[in-house]
CHARMM-style PDB file with segment names, atoms N, HN, CA, C and O in Angstrom:
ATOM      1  N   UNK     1     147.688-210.482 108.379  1.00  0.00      PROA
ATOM      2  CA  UNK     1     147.150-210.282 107.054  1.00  0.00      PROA
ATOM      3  C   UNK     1     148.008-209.253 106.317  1.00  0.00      PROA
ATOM      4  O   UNK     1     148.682-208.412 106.912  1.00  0.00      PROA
ATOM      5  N   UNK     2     147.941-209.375 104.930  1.00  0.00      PROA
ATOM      6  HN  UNK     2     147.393-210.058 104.447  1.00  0.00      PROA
ATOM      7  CA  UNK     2     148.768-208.417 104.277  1.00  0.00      PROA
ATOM      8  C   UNK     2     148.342-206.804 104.479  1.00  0.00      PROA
ATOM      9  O   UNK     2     147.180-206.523 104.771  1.00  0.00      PROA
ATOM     10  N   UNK     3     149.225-205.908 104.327  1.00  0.00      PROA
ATOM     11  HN  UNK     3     150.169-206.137 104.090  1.00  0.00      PROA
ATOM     12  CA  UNK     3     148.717-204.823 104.096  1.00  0.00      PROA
ATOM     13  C   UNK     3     148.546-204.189 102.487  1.00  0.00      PROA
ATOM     14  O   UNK     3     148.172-203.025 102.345  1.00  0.00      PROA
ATOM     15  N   UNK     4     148.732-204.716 101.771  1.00  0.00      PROA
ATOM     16  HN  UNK     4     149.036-205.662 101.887  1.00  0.00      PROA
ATOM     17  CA  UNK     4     147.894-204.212 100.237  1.00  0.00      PROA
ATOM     18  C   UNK     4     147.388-204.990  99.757  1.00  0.00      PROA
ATOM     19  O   UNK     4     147.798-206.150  99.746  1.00  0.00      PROA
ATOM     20  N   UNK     5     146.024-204.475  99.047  1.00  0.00      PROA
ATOM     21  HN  UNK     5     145.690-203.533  99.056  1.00  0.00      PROA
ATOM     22  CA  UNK     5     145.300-204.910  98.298  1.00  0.00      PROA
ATOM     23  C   UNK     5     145.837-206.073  97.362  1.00  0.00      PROA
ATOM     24  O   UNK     5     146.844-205.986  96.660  1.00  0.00      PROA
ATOM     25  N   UNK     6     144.738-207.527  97.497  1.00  0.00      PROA
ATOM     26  HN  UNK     6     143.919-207.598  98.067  1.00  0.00      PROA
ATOM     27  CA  UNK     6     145.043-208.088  96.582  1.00  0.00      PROA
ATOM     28  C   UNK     6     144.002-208.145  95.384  1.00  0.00      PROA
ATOM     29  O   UNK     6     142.874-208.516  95.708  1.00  0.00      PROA
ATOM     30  N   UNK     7     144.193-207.860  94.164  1.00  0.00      PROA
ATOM     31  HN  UNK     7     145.109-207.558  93.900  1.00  0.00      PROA
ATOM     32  CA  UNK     7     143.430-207.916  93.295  1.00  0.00      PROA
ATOM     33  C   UNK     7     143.474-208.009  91.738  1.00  0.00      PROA
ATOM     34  O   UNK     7     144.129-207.237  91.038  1.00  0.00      PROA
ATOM     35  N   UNK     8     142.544-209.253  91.171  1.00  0.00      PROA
ATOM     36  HN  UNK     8     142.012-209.880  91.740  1.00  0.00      PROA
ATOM     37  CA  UNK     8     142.933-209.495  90.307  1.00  0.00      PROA
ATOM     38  C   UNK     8     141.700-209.251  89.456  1.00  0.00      PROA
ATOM     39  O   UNK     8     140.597-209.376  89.988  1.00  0.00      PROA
ATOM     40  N   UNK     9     141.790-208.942  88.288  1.00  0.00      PROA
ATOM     41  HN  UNK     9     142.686-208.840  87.856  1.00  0.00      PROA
ATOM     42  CA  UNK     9     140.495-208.256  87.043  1.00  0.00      PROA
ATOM     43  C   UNK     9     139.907-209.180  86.319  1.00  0.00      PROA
ATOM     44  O   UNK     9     140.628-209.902  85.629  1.00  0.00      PROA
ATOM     45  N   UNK    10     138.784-209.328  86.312  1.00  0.00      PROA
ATOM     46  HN  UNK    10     138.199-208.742  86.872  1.00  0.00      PROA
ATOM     47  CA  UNK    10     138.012-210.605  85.816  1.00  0.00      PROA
ATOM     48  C   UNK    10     138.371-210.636  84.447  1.00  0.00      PROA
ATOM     49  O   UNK    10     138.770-209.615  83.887  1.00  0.00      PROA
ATOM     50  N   UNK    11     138.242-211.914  83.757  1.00  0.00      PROA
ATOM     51  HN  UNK    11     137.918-212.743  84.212  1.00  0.00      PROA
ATOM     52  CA  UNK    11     138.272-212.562  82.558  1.00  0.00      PROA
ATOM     53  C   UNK    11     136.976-213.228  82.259  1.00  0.00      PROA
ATOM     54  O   UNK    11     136.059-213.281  83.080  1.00  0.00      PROA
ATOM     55  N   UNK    12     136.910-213.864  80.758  1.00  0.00      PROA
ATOM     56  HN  UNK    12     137.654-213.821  80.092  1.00  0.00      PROA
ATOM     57  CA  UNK    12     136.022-214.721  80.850  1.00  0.00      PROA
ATOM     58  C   UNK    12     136.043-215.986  81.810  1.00  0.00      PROA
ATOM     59  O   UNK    12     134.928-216.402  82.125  1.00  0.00      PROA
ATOM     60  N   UNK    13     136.833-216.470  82.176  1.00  0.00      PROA
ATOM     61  HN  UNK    13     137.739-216.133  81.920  1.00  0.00      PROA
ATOM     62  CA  UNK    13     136.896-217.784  83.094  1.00  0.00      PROA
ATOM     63  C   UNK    13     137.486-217.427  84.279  1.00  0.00      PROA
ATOM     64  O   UNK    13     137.702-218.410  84.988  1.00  0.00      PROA
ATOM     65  N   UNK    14     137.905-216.137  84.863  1.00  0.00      PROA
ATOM     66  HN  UNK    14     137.730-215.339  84.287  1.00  0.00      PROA
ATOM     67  CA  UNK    14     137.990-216.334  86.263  1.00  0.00      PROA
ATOM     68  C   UNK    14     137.619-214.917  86.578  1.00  0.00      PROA
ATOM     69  O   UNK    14     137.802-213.947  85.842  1.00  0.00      PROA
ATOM     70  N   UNK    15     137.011-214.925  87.902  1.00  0.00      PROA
ATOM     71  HN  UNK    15     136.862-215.713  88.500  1.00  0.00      PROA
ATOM     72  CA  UNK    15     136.045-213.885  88.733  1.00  0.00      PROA
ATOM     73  C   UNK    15     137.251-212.860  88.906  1.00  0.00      PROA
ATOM     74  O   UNK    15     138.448-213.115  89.036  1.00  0.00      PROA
ATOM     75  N   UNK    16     136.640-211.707  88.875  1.00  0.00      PROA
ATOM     76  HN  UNK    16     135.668-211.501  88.770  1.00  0.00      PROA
ATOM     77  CA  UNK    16     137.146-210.018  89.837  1.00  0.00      PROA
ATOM     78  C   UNK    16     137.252-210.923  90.743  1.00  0.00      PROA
ATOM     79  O   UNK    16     136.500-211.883  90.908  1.00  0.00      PROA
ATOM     80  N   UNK    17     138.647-210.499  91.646  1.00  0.00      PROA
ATOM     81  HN  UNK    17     139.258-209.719  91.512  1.00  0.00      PROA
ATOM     82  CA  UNK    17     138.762-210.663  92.835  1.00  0.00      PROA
ATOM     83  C   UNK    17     139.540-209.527  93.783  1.00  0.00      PROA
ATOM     84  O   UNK    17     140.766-209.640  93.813  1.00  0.00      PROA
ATOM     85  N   UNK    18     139.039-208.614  94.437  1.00  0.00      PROA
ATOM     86  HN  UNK    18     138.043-208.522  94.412  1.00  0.00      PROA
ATOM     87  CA  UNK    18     139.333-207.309  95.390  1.00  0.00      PROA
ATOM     88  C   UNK    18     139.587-207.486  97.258  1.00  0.00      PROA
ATOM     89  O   UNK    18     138.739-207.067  98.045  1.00  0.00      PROA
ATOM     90  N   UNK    19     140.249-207.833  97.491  1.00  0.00      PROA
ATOM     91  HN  UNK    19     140.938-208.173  96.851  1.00  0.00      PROA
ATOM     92  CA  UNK    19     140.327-208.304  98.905  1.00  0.00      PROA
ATOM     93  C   UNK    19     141.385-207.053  99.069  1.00  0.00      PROA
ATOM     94  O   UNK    19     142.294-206.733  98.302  1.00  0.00      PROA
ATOM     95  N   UNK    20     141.045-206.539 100.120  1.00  0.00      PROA
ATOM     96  HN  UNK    20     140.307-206.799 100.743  1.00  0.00      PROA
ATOM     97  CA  UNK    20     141.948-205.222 101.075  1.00  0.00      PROA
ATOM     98  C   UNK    20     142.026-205.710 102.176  1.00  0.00      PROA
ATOM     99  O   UNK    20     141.207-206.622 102.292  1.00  0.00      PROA
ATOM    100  N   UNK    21     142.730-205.519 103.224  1.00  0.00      PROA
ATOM    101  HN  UNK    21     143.395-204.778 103.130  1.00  0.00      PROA
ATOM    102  CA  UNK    21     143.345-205.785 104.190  1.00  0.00      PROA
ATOM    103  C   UNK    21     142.443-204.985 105.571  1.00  0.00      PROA
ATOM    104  O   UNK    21     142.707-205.190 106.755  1.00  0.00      PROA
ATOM    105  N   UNK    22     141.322-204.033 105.048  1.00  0.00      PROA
ATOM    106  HN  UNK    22     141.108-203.868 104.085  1.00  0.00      PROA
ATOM    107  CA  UNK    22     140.384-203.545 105.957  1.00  0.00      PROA
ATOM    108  C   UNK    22     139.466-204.759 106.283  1.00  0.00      PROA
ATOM    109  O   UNK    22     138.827-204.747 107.335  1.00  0.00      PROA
ATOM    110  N   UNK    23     139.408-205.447 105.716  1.00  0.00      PROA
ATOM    111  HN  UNK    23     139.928-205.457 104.861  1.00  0.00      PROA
ATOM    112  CA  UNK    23     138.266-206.508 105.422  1.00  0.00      PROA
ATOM    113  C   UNK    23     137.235-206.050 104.681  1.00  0.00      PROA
ATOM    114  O   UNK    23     136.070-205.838 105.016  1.00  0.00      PROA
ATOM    115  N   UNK    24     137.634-205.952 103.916  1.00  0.00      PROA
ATOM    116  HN  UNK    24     138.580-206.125 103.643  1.00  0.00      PROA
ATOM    117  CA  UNK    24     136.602-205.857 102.196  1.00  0.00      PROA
ATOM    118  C   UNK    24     136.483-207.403 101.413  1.00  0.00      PROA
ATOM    119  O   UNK    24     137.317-208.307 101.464  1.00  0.00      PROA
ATOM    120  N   UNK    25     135.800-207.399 101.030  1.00  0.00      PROA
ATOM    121  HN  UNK    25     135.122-206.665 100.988  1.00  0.00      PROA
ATOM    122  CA  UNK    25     135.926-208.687 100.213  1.00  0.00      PROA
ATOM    123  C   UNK    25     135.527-208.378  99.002  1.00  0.00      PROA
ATOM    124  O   UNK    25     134.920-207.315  99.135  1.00  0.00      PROA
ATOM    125  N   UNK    26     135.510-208.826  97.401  1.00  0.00      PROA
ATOM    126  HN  UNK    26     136.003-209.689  97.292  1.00  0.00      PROA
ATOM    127  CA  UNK    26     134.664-208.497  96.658  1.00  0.00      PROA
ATOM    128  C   UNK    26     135.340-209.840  96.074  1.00  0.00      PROA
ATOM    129  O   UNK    26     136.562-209.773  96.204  1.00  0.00      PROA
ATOM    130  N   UNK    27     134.854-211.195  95.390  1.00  0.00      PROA
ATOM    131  HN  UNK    27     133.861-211.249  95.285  1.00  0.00      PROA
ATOM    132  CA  UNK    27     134.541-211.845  94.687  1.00  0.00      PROA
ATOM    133  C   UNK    27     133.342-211.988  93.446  1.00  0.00      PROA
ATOM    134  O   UNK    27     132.194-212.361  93.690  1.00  0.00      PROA
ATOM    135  N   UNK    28     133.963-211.524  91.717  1.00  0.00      PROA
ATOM    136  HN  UNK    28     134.895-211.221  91.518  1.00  0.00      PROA
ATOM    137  CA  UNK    28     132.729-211.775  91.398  1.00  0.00      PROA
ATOM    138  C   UNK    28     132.859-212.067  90.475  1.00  0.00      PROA
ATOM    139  O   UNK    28     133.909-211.605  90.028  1.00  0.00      PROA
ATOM    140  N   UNK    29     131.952-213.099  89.289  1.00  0.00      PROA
ATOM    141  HN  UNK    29     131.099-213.474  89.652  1.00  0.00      PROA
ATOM    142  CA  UNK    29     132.051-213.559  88.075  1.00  0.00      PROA
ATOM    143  C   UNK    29     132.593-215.075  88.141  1.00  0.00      PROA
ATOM    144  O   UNK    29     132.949-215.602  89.195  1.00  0.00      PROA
ATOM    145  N   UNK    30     132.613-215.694  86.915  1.00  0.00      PROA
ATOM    146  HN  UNK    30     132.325-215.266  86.059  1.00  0.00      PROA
ATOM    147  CA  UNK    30     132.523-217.107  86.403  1.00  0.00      PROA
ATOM    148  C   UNK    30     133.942-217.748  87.266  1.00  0.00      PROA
ATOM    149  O   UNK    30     134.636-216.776  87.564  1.00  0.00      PROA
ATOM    150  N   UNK    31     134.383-218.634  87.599  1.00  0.00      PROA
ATOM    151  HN  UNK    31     133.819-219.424  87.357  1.00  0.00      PROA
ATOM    152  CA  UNK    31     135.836-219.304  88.370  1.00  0.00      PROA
ATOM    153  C   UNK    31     135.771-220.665  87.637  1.00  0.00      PROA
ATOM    154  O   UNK    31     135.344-221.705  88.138  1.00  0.00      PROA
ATOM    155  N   UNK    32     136.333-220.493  86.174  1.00  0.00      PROA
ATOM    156  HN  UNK    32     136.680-219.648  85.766  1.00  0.00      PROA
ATOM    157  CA  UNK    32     136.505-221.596  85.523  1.00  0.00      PROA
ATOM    158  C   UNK    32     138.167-221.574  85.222  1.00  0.00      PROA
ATOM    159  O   UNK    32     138.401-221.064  84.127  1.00  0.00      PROA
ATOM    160  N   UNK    33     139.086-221.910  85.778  1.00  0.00      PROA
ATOM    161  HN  UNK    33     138.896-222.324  86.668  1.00  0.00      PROA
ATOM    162  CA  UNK    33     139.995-221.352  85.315  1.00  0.00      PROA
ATOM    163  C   UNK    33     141.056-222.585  84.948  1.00  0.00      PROA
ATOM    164  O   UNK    33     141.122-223.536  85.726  1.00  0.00      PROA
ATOM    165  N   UNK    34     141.881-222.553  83.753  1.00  0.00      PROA
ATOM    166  HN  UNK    34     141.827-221.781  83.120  1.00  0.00      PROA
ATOM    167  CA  UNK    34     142.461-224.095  83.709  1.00  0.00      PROA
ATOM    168  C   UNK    34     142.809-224.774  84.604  1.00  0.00      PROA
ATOM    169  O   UNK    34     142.508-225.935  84.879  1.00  0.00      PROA
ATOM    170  N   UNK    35     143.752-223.752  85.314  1.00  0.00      PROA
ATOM    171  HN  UNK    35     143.997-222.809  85.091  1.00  0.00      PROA
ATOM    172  CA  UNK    35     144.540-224.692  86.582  1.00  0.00      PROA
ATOM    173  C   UNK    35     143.948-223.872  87.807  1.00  0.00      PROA
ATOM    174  O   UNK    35     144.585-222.846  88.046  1.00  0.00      PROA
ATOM    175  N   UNK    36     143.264-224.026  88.325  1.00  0.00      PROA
ATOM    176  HN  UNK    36     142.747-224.860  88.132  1.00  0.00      PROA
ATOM    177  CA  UNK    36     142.562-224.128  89.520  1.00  0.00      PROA
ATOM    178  C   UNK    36     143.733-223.669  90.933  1.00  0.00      PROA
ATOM    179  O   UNK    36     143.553-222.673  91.634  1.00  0.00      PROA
ATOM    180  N   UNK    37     144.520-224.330  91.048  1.00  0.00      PROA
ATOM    181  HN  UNK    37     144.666-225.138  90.479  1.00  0.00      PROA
ATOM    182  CA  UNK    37     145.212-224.133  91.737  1.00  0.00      PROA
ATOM    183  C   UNK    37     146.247-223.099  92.278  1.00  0.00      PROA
ATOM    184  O   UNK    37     146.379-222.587  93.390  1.00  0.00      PROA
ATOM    185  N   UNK    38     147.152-222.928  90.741  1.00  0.00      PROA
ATOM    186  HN  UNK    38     147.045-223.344  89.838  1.00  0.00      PROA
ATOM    187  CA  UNK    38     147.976-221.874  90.382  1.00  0.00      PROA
ATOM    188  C   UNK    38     147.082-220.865  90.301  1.00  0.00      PROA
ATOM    189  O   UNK    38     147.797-219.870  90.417  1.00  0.00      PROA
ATOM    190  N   UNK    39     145.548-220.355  90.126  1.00  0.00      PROA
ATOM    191  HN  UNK    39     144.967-221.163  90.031  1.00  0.00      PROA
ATOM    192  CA  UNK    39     145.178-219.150  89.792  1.00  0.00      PROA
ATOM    193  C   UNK    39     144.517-219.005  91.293  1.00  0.00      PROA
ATOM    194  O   UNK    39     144.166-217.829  91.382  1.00  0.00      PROA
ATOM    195  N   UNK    40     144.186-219.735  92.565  1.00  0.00      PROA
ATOM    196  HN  UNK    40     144.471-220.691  92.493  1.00  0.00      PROA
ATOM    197  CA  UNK    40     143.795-219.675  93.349  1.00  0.00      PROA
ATOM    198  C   UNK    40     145.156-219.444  94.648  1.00  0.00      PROA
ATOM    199  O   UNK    40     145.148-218.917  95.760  1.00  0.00      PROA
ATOM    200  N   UNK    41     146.338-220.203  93.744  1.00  0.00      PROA
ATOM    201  HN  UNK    41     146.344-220.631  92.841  1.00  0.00      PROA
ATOM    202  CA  UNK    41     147.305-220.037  95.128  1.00  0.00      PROA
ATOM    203  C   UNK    41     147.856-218.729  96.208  1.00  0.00      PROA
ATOM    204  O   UNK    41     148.070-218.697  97.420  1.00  0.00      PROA
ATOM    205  N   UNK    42     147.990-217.369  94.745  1.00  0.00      PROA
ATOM    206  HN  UNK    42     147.816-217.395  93.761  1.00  0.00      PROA
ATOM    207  CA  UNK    42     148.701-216.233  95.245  1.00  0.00      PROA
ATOM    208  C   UNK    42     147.525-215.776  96.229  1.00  0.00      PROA
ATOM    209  O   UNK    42     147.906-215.106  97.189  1.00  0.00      PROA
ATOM    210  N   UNK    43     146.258-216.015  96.143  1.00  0.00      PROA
ATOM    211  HN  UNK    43     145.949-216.558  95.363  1.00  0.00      PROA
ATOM    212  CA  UNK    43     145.136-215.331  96.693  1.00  0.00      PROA
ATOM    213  C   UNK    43     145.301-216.161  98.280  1.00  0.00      PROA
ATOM    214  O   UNK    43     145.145-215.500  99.307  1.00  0.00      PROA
ATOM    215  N   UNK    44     145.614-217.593  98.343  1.00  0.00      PROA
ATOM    216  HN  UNK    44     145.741-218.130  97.509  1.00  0.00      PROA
ATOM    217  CA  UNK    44     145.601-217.959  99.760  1.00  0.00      PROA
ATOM    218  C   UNK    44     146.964-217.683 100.466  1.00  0.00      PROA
ATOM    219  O   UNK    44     147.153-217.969 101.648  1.00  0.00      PROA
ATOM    220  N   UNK    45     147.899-217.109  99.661  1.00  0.00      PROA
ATOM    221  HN  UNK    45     147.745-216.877  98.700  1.00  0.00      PROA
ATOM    222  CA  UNK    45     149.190-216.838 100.318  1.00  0.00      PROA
ATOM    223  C   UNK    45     148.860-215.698 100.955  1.00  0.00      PROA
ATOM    224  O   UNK    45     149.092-215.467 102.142  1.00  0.00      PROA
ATOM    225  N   UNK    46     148.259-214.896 100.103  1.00  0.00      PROA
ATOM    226  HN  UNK    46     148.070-215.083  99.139  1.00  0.00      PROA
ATOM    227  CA  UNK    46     147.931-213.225 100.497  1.00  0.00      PROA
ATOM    228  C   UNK    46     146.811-213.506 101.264  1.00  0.00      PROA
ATOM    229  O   UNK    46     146.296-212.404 101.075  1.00  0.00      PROA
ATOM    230  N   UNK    47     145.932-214.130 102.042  1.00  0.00      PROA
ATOM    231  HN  UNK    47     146.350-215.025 102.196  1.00  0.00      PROA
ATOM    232  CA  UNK    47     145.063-214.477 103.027  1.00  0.00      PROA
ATOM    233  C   UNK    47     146.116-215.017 104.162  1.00  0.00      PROA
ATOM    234  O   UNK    47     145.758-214.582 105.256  1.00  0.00      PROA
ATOM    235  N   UNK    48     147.283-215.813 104.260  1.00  0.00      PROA
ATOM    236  HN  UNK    48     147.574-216.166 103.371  1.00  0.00      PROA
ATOM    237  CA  UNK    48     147.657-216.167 105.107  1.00  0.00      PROA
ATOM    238  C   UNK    48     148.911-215.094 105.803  1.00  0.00      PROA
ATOM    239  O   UNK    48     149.451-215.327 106.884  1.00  0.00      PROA
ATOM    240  N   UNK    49     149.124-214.272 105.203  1.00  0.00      PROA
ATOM    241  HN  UNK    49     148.685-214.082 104.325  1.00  0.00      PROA
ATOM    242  CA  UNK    49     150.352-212.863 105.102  1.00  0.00      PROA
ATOM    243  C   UNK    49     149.968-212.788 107.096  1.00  0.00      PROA
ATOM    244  OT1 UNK    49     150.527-211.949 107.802  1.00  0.00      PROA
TER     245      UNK     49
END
């Protein structure tokens, strides 16, 4: 797993997302985001580190 924090600051269409490498999780708010994919990818790269 990575060692720094990944985290990205909510918008109207996509959630706070706070993941640390202690095992923290914080997911929160709306996940409408155009492309689904591209705004979800850096987060499963940094899960697979």
């Amino acid at each position: 797993m990575a060692t720094n924090p990944y985290i990205v600051q909510q918008s109207q269409k996509t959630p706070l997302i706070n993941f640390d490498p202690n095992g923290n999780f914080e997911l929160k708010g709306k996940s409408i985001p155009e492309n689904t994919l591209l705004f979800y990818k850096p987060l499963f790269e940094w899960l697979a580190l």
